[in-house]
C-alpha positions as CSV (number, residue, x, y, z in Angstrom):
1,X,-8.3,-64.8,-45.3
2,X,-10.6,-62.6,-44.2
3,X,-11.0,-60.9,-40.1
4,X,-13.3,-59.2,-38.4
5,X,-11.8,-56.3,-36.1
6,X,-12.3,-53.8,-34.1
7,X,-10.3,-50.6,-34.2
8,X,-10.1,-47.1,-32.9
9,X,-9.9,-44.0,-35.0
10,X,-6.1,-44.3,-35.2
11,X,-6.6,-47.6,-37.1
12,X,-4.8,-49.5,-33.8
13,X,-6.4,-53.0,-33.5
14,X,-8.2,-53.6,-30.4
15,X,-9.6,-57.1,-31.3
16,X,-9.6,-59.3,-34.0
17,X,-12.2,-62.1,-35.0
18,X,-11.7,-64.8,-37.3
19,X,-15.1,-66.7,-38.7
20,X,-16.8,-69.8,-37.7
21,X,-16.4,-72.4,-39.7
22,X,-19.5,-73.8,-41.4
23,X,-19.4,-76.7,-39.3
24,X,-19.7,-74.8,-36.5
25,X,-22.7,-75.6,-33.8
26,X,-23.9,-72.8,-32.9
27,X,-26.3,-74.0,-30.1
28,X,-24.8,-72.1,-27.7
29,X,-24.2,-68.3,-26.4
30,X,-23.3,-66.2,-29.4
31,X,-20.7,-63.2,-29.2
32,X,-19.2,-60.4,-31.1
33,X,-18.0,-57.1,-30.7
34,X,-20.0,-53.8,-30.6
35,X,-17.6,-50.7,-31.4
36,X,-17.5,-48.1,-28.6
37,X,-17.1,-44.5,-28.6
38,X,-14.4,-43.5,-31.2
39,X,-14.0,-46.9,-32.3
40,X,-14.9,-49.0,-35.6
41,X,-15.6,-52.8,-36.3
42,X,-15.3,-54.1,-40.1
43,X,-14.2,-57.0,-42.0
44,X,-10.9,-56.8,-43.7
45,X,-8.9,-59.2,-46.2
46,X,-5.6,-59.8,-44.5
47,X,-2.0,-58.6,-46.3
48,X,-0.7,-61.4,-48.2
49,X,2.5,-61.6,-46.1
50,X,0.7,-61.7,-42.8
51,X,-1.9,-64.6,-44.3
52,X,0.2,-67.8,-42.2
53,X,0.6,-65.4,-38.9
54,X,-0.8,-66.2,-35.8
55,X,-4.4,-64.5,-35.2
56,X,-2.5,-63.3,-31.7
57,X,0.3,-61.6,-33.6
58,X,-2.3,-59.3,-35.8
59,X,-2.4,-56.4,-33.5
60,X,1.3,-56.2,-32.7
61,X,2.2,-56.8,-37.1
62,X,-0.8,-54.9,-38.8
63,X,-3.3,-51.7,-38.7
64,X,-5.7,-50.3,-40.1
65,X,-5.2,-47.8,-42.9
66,X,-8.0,-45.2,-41.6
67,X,-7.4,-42.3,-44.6
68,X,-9.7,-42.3,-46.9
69,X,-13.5,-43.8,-47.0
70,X,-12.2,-47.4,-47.7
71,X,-10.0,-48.4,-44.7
72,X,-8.2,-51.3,-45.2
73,X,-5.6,-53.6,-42.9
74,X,-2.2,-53.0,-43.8
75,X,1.2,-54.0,-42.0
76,X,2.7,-51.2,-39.7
């Protein structure tokens, strides 16, 4: 499974984003994120053990791993 989220330079999650499914009608508004000062947005797999959690319980179970060029969502 795969999320979209936004994060500061900590790696604390601010929002997370699932996609749409293809069946999606996308005739109305679109919206998204757009990262701030000192913030990033980028599209992570999710952990294994966190794959049946509920999209609300992301930010308070998982964060992501800022060291390094590749970040990456890991639990906390």
């Amino acid at each position: 499974m795969k999320v979209h989220v936004l994060y500061d330079k900590q790696g604390k999650i601010i929002s997370v984003g699932v996609p749409l499914p293809p069946s999606y009608d996308f005739r109305g508004p679109a919206f998204g994120t757009q990262a701030g000062e000192g913030q990033h947005s980028g599209e992570f797999d999710v952990p294994e053990e966190h794959a049946q959690s509920n999209l609300a319980q992301f930010a308070d179970k998982l964060k992501v791993d800022v060291q390094g060029r590749a970040h990456k969502l890991v639990s906390k």
